[in-house]
Short mmCIF file of the C-alpha atoms (twelve columns), coordinates in Angstrom:
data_MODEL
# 
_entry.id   MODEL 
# 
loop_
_atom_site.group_PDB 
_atom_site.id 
_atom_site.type_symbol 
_atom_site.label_atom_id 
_atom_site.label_alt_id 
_atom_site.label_comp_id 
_atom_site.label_asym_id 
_atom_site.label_seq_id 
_atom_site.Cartn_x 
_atom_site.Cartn_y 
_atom_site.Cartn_z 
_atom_site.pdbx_PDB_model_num 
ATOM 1   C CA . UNK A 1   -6.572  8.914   16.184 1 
ATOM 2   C CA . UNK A 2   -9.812  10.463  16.111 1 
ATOM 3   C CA . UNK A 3   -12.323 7.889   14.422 1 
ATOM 4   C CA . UNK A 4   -15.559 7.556   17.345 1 
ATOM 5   C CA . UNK A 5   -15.768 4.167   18.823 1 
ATOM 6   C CA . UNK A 6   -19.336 3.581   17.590 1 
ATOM 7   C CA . UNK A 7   -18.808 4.765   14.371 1 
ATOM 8   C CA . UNK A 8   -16.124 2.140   14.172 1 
ATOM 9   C CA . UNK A 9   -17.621 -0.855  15.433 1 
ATOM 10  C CA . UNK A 10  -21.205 -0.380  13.162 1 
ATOM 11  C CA . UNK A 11  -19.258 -0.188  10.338 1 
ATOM 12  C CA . UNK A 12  -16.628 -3.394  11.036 1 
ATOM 13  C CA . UNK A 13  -19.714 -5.052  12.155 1 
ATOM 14  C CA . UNK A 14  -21.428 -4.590  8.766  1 
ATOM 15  C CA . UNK A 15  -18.898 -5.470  6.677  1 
ATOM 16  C CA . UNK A 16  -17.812 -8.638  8.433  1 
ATOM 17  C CA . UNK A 17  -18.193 -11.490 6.557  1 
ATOM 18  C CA . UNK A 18  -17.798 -10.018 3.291  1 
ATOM 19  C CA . UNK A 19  -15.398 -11.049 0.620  1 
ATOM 20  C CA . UNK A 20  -12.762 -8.382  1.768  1 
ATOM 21  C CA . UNK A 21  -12.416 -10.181 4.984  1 
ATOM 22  C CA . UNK A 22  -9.924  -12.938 5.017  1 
ATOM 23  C CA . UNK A 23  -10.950 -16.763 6.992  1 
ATOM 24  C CA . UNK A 24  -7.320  -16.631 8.897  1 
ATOM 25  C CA . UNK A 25  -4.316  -15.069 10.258 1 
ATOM 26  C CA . UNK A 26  -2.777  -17.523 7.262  1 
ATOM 27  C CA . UNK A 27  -4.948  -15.839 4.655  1 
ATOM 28  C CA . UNK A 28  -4.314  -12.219 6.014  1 
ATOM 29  C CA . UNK A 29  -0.543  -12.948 5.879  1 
ATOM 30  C CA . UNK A 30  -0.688  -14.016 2.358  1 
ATOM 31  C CA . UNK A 31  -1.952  -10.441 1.540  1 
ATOM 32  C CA . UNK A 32  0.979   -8.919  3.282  1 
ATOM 33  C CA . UNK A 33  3.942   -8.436  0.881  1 
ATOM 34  C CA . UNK A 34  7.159   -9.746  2.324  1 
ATOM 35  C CA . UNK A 35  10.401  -7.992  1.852  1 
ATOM 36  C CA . UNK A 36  11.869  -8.981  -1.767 1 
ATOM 37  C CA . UNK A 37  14.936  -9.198  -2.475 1 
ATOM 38  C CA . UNK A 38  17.551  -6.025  -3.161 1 
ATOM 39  C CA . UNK A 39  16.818  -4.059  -6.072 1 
ATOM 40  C CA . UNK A 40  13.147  -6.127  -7.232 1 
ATOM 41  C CA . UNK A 41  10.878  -3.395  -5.877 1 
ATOM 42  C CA . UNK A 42  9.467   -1.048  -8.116 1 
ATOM 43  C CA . UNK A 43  8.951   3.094   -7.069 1 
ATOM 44  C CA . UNK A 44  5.779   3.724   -6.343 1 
ATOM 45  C CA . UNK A 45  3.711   6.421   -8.133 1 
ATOM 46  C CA . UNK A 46  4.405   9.889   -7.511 1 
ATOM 47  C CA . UNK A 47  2.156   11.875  -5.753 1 
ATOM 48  C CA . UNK A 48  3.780   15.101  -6.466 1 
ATOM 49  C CA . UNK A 49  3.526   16.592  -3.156 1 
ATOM 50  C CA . UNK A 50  7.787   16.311  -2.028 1 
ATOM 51  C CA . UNK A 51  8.094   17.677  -5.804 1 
ATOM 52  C CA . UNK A 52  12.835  17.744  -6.293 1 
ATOM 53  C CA . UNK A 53  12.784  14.787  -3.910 1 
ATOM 54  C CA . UNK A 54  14.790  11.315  -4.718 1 
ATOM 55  C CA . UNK A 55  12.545  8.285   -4.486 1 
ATOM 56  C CA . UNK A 56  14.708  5.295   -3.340 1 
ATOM 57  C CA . UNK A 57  14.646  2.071   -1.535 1 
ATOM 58  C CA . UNK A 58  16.913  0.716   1.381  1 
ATOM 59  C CA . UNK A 59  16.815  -2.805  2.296  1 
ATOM 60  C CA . UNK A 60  17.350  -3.294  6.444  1 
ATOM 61  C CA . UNK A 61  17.506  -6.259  8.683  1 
ATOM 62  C CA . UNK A 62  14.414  -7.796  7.129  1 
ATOM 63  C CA . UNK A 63  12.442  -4.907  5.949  1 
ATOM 64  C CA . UNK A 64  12.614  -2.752  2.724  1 
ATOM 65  C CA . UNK A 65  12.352  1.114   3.988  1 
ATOM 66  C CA . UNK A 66  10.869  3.205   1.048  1 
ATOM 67  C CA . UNK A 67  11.898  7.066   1.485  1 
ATOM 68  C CA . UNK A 68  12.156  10.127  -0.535 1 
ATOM 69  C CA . UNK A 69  15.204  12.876  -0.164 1 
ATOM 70  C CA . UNK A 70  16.206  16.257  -0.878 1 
ATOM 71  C CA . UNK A 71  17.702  19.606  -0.223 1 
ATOM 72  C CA . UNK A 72  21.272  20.224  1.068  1 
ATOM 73  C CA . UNK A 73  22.735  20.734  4.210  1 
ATOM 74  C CA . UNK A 74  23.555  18.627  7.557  1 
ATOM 75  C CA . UNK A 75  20.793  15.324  7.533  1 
ATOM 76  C CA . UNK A 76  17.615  15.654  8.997  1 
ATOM 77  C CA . UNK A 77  15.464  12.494  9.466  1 
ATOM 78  C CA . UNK A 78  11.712  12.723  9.499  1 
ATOM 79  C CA . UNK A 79  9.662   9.974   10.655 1 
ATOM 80  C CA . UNK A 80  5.835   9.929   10.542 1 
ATOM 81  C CA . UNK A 81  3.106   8.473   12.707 1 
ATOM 82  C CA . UNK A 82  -0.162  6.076   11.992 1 
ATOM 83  C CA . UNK A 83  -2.194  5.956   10.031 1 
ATOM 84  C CA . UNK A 84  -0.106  8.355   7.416  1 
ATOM 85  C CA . UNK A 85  3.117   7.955   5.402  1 
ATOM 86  C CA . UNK A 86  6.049   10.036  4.474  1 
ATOM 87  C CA . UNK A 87  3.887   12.564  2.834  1 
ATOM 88  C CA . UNK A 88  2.379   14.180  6.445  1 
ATOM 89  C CA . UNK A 89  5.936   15.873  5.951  1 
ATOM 90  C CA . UNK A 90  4.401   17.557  2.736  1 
ATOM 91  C CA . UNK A 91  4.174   20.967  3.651  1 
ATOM 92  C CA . UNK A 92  7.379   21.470  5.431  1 
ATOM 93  C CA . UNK A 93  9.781   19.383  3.787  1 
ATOM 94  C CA . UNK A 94  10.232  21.870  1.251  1 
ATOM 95  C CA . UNK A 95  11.698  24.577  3.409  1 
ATOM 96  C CA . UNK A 96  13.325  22.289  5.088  1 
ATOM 97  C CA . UNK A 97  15.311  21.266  2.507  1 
ATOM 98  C CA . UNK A 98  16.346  25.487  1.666  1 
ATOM 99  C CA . UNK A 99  18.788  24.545  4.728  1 
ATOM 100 C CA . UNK A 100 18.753  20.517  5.546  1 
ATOM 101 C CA . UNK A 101 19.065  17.229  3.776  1 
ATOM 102 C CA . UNK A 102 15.719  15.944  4.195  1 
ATOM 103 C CA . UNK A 103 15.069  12.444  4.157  1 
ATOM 104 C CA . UNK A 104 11.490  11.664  4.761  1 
ATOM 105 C CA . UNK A 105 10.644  7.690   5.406  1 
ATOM 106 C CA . UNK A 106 8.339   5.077   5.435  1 
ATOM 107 C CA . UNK A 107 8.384   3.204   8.827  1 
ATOM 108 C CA . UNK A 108 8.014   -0.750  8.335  1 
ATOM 109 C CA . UNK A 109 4.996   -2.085  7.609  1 
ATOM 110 C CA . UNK A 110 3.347   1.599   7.082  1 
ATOM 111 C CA . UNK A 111 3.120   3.738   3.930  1 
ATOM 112 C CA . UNK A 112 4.992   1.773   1.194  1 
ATOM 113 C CA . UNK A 113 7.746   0.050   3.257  1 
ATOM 114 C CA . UNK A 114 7.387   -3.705  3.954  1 
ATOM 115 C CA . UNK A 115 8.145   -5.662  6.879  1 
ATOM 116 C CA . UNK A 116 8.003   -9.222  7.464  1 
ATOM 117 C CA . UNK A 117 4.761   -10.731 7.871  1 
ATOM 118 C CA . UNK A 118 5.816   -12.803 11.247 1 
ATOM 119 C CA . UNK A 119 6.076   -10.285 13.932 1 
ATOM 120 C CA . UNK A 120 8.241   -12.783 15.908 1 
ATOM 121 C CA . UNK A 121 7.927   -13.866 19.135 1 
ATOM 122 C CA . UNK A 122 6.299   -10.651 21.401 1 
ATOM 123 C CA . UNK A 123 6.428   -8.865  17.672 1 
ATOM 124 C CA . UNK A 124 9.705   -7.599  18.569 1 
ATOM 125 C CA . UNK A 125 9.793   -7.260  14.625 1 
ATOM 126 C CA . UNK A 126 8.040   -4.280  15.095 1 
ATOM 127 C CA . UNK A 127 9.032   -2.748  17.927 1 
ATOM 128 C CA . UNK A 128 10.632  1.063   18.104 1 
ATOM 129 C CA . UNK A 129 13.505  -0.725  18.498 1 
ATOM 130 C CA . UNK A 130 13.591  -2.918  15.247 1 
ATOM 131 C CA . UNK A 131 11.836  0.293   13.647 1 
ATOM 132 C CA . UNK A 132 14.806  2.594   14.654 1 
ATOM 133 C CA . UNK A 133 17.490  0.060   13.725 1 
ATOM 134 C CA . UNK A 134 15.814  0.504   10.223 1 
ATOM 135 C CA . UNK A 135 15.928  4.437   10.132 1 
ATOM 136 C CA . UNK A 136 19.872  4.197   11.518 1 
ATOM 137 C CA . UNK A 137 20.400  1.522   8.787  1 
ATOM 138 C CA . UNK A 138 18.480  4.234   6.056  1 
ATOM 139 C CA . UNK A 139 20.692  7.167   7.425  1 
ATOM 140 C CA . UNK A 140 24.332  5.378   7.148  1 
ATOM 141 C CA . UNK A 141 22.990  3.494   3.314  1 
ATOM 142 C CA . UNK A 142 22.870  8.080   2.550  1 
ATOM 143 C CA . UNK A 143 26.332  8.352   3.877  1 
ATOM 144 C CA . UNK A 144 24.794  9.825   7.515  1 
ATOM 145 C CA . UNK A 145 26.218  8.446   10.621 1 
ATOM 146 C CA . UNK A 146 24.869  11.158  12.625 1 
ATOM 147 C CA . UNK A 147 21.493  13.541  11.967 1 
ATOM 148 C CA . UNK A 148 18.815  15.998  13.080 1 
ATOM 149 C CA . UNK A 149 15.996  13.608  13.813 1 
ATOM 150 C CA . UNK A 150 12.405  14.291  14.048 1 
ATOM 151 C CA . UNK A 151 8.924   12.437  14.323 1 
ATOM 152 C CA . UNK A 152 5.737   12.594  15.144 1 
ATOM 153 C CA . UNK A 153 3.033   10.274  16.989 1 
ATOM 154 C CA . UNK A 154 4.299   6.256   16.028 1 
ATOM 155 C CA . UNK A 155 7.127   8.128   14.456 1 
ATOM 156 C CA . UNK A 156 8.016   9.993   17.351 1 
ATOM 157 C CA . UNK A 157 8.329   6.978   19.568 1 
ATOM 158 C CA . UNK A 158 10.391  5.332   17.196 1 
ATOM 159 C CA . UNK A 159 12.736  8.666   17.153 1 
ATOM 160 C CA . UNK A 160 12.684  8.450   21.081 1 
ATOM 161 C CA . UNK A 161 13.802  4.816   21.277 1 
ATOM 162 C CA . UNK A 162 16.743  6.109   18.345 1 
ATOM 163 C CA . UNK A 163 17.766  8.561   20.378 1 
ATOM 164 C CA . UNK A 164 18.433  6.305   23.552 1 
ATOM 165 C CA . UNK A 165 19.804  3.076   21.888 1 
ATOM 166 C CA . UNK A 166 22.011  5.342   19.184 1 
ATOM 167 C CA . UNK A 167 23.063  8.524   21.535 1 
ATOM 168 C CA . UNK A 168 25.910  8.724   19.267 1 
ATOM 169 C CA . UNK A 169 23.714  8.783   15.470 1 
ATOM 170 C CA . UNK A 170 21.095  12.143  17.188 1 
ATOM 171 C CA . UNK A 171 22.270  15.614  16.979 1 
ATOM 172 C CA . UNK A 172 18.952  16.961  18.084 1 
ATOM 173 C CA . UNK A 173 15.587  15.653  18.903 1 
ATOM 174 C CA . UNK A 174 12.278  16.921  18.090 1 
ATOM 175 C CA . UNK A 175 9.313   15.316  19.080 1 
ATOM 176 C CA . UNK A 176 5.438   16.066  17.798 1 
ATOM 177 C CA . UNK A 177 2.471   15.511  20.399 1 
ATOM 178 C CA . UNK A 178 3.567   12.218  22.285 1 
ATOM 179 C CA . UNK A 179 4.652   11.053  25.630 1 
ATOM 180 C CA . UNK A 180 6.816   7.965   26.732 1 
ATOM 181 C CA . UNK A 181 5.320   4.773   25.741 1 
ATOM 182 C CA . UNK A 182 5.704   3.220   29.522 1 
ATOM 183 C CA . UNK A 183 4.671   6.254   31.149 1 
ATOM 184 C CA . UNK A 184 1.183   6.450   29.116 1 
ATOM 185 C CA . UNK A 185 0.617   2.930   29.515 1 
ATOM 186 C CA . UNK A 186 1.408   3.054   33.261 1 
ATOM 187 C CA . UNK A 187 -0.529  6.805   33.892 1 
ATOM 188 C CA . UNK A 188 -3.689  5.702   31.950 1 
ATOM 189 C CA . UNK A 189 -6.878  7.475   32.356 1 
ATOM 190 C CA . UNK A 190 -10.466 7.350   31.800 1 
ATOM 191 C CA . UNK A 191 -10.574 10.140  29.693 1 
ATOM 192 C CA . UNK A 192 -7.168  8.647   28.363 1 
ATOM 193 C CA . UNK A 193 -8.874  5.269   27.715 1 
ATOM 194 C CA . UNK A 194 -11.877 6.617   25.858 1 
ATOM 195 C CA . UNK A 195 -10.120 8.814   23.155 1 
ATOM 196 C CA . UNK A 196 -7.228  6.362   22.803 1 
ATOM 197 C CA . UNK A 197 -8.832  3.023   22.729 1 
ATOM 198 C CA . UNK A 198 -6.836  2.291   19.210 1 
ATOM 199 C CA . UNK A 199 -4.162  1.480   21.258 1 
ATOM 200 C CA . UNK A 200 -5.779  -1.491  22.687 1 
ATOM 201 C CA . UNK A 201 -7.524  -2.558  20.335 1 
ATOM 202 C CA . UNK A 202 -4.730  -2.463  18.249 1 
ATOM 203 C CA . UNK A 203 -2.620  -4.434  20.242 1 
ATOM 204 C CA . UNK A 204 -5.323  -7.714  20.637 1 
ATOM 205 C CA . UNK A 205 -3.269  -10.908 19.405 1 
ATOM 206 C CA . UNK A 206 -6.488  -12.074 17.491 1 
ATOM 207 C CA . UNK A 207 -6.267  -11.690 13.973 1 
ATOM 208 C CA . UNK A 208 -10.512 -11.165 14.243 1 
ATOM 209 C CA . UNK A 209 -9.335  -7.465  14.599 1 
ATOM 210 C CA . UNK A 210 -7.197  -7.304  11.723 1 
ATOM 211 C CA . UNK A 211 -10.067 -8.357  9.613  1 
ATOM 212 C CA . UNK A 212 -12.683 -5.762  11.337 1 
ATOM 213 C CA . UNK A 213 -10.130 -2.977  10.090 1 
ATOM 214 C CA . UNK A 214 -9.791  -4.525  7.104  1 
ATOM 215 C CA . UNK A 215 -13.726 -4.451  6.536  1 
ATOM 216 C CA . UNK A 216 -14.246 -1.001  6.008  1 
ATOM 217 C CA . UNK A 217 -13.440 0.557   2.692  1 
ATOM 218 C CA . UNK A 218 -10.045 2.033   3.382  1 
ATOM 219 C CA . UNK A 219 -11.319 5.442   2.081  1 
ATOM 220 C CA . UNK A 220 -14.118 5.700   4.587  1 
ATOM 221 C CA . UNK A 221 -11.680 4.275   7.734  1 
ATOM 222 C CA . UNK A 222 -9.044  7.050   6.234  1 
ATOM 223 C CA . UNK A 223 -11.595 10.051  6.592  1 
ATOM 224 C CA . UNK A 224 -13.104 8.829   9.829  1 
ATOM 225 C CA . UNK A 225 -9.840  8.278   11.169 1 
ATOM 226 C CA . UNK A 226 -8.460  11.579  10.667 1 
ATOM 227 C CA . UNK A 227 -11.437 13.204  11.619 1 
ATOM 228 C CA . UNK A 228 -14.896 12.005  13.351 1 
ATOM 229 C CA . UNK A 229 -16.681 13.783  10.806 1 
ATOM 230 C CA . UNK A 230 -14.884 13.457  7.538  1 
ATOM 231 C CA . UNK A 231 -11.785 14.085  6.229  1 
ATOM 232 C CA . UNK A 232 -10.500 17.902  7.802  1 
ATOM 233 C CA . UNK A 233 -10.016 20.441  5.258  1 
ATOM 234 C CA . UNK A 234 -6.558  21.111  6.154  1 
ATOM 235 C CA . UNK A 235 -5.241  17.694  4.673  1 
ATOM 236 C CA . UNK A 236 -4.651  17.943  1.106  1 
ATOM 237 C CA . UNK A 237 -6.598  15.872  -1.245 1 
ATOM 238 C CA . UNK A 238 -3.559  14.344  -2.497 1 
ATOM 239 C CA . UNK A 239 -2.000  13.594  0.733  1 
ATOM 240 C CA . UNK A 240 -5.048  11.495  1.725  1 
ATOM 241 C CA . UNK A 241 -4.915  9.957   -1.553 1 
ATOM 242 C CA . UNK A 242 -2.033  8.488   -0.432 1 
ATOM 243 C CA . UNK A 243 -3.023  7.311   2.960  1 
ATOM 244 C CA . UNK A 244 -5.794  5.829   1.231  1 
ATOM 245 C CA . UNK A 245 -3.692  3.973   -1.794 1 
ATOM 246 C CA . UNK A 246 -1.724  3.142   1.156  1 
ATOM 247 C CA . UNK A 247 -3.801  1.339   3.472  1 
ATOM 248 C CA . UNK A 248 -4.127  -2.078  2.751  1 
ATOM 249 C CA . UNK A 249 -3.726  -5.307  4.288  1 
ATOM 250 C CA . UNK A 250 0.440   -5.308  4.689  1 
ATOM 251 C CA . UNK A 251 -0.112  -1.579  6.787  1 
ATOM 252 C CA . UNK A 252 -3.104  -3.083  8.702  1 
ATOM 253 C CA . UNK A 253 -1.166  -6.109  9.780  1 
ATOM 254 C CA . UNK A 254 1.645   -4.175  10.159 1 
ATOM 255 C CA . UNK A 255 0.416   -1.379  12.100 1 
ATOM 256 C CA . UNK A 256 -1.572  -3.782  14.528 1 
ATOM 257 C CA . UNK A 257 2.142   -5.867  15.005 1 
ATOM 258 C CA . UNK A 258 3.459   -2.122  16.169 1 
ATOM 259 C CA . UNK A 259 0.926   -1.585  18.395 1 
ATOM 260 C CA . UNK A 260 1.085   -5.406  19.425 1 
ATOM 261 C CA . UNK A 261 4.906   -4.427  20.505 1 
ATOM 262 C CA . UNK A 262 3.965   -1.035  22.328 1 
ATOM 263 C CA . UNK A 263 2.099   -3.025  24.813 1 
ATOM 264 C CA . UNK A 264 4.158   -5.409  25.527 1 
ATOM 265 C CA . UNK A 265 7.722   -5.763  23.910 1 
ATOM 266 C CA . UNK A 266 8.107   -2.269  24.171 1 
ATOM 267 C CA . UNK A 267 7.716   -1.970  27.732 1 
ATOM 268 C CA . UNK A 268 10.353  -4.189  28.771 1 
ATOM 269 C CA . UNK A 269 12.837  -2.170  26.679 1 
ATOM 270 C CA . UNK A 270 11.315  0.556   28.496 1 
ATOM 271 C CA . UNK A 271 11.521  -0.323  31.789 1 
ATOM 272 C CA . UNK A 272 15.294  -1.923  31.295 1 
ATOM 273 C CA . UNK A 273 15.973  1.429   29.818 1 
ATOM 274 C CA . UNK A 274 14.561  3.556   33.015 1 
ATOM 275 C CA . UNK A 275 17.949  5.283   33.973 1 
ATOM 276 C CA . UNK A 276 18.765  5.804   31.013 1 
ATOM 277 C CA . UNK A 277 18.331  9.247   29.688 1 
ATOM 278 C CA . UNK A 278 17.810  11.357  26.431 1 
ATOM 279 C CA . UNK A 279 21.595  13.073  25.543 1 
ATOM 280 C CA . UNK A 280 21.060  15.292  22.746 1 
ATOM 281 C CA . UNK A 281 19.092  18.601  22.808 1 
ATOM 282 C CA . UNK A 282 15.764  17.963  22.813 1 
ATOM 283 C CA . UNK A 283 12.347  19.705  22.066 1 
ATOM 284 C CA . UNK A 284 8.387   18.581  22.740 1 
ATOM 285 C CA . UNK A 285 5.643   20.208  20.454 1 
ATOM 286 C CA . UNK A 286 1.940   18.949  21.465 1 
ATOM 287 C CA . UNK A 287 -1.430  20.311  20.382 1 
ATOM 288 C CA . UNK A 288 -3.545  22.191  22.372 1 
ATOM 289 C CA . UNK A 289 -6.839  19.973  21.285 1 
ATOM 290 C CA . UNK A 290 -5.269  16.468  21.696 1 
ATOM 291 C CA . UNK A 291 -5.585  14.698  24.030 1 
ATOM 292 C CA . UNK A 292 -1.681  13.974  25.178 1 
ATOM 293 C CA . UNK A 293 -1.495  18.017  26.352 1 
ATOM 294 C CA . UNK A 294 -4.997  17.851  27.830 1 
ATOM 295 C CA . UNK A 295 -4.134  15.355  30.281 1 
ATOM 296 C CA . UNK A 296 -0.257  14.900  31.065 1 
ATOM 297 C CA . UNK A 297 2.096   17.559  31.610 1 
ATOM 298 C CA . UNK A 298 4.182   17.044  28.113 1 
ATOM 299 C CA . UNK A 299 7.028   19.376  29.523 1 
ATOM 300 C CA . UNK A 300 8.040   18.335  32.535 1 
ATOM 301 C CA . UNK A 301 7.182   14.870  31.911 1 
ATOM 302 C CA . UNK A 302 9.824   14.870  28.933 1 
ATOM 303 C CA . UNK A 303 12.184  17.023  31.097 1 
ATOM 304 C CA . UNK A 304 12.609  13.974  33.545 1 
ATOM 305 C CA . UNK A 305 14.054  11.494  31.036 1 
ATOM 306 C CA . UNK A 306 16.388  14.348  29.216 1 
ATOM 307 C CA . UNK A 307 19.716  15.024  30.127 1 
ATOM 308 C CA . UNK A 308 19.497  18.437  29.201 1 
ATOM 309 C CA . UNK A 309 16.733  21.046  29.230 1 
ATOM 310 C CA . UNK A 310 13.772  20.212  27.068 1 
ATOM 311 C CA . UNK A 311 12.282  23.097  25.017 1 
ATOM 312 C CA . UNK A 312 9.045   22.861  23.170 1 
ATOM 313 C CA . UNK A 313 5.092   24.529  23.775 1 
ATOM 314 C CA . UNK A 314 1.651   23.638  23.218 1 
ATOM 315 C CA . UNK A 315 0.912   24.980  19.456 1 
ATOM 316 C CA . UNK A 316 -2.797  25.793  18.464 1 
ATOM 317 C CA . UNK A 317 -4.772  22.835  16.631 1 
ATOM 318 C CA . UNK A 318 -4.964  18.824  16.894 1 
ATOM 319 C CA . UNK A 319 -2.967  15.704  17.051 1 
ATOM 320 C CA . UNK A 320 -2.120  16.123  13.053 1 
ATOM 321 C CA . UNK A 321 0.939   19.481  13.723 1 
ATOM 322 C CA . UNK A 322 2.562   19.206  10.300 1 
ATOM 323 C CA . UNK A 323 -0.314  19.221  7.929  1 
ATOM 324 C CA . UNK A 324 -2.839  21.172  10.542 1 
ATOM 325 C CA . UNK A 325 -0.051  23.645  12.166 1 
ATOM 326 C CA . UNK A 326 1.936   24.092  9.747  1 
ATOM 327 C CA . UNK A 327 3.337   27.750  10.020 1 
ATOM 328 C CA . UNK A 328 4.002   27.215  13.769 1 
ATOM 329 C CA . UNK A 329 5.603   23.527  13.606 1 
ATOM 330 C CA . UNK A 330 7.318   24.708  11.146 1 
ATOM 331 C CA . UNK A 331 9.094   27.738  12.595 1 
ATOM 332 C CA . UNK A 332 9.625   25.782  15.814 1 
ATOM 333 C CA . UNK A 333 11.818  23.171  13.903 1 
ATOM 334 C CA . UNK A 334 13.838  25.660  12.292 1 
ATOM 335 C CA . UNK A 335 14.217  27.802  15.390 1 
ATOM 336 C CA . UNK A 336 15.292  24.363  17.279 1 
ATOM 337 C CA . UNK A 337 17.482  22.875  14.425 1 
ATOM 338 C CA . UNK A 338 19.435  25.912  13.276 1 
ATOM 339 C CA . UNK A 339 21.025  26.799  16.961 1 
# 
C-alpha cells in the first residue's frame, strides 16, 4: 500500500462530515450488503479483462464468494490482495489457463464477494482462517479437493493459513511479496512502521476510521493507493475501473474487519500454530522496491516454517508482481507449478 500518510489524512480530514460519511457503526453496516440467500445474487458486469472465463457464485459458511474460471488442466487457485479484486490476475490468468484450471476469487468482503457485516467477536469472521475455509469451500463446490494454490499480499496470507490448516487440499504453494503475519507484527520496524501504517490503522476498532476511508472519492483513494502519485501506468485502465466500481462501503468495512483480525485474532492462530509447518512445495516471490524484501530476509525467513526447501527470488519492480512484473511472475509460476 503505497498512498503517503499526509496525503491521506488532508484528504479524510476534508471530507469528514460530508454526506458520504455515515453518523455510526449502525449506519455504516446498513451500507454493507449481507450475504443473500443461494442463487438471489446477480453477476456482476463484465469487465472483459479474464475474457473465456465462467462467472459464478459459491455460497460458504456465511459469505457469498464471487469468482471467475477457466482453462483446463489440474486446479489452480488464485487469491488476490487489498485493495484489488480477482482481476490483479488479469494478465496471467490467460496463460495460465493454456495448462491449469484457473479459478480466480473474490476474498470476503473484497471485490464483489460479501461477508457478514458483524465481524464477530475478535472479527474472527474475517480472519485467514474463515477466509481460507471459504476458498476450500469454493474449490470442493468445482469438484477440487486438492489444488495448486497461489496469492498475493492479503491473498497470500490467506493461502498461507490454507496451506497449514488444509495440508491435505495444497499441492504447491506460491506466495507474492509477504511474510508471516506474527513474524511482521512481532519484527516491526521504524522504517516498517512508516511505509506500512495501513496496517494499523486499519485494524482501530473505531468505526471513525471506516468513515475517514470512506470520505475520499473512491477513485482518488484507488489512484493514491496504488501509487503516491497517481495511478502507475502499468495497471490497466480497466482493471482500476474495477477496483474503483469495487470499493465501496461493504469492501471498506470489510477490509478494515481483515485487518482488525491480523492484529489480533490472527495472531493467536499464529502463535498456537508455531510448530506447525508448511508441507507442500513451496515458493516466495517479493519485489525488489517493496518494502517486505528491503527489510526482512523473505527466503530464509519462509524457509524456517517450510518443511521442505523454499524456492523463490526477488523479481524487479513493486509490491503490485502480477500486473507490474508480469513476464517474470509469470514464468516463475509456471516454472514452479509444472515440476
Amino acid at each position: 500500500m503505497t498512498i503517503n500518510r499526509r496525503q491521506f489524512m488532508a484528504a479524510a480530514a476534508s471530507g469528514l462530515g460530508t454526506q458520504l460519511v455515515p453518523a455510526s457503526r449502525d449506519a455504516l453496516a446498513q451500507t454493507a450488503t449481507a450475504p443473500s440467500p443461494p442463487g438471489t445474487r446477480q453477476i456482476p458486469p463484465d469487465s472483459g479483462l479474464l475474457r473465456g472465463f465462467e462467472a459464478k457464485w459459491v455460497r460458504t459458511n456465511g459469505a457469498d464468494i464471487f469468482l471467475r474460471h477457466g482453462g483446463k488442466g489440474p486446479p489452480l487457485l488464485l487469491l488476490h490482495g487489498n485493495p484489488q479484486t480477482l482481476v490483479c490476475w488479469h494478465k496471467i490468468a490467460g496463460p495460465l489457463a493454456s495448462r491449469f484450471h484457473v479459478v480466480a476469487a473474490d476474498l470476503r468482503g473484497y471485490g464483489d464477494s460479501v461477508g457478514p457485516t458483524d465481524g464477530g467477536a475478535e472479527h474472527v469472521n474475517y480472519s485467514f482462517r474463515t477466509m481460507a475455509r471459504d476458498q476450500v469451500d469454493v474449490m470442493a463446490a468445482l469438484g477440487h479437493d486438492r489444488f495448486f494454490l497461489a496469492g498475493h499480499d492479503r491473498g497470500a496470507r490467506t493461502a498461507h493459513r490454507l496451506a497449514l490448516d488444509h495440508p491435505d487440499r495444497v499441492r504447491k504453494l506460491a506466495l507474492l511479496d509477504i511474510l508471516p503475519t506474527r513474524y511482521v507484527w512481532s519484527h516491526a520496524s521504524r522504517e516498517w512502521a512508516l511505509n506500512s501504517w495501513h496496517w494499523s490503522f486499519m485494524a482501530q476498532p473505531d468505526d471513525m476510521f471506516e468513515r475517514m476511508i470512506a470520505a475520499i472519492p473512491a477513485r482518488e483513494f484507488m489512484s493514491r493507493h496504488l501509487g503516491r502519485s497517481g495511478k502507475p501506468a502499468f495497471f490497466d485502465d480497466r482493471a482500476f475501473a474495477e477496483y474503483v466500481r469495487c470499493f465501496t462501503r461493504k469492501t471498506i468495512h470489510g477490509s478494515c474487519e481483515d485487518y482488525r483480525a491480523g492484529a489480533g485474532i490472527d495472531l493467536e492462530h499464529d502463535e498456537a500454530d508455531r510448530a506447525k509447518k508448511i508441507a507442500c512445495p513451496m515458493m516466495a516471490l517479493w519485489s525488489e522496491r517493496g518494502n517486505t524484501g528491503r527489510t526482512f530476509d523473505v527466503k530464509a525467513t519462509w524457509q524456517a516454517r517450510a518443511a521442505m526447501p523454499v524456492s523463490g527470488k526477488a523479481l524487479p519492480g513493486g509490491h503490485f508482481l502480477p500486473e507490474e512484473t508480469t513476464e517474470q511472475t509469470l514464468a516463475e509460476l509456471q516454472a514452479f507449478l509444472s515440476v
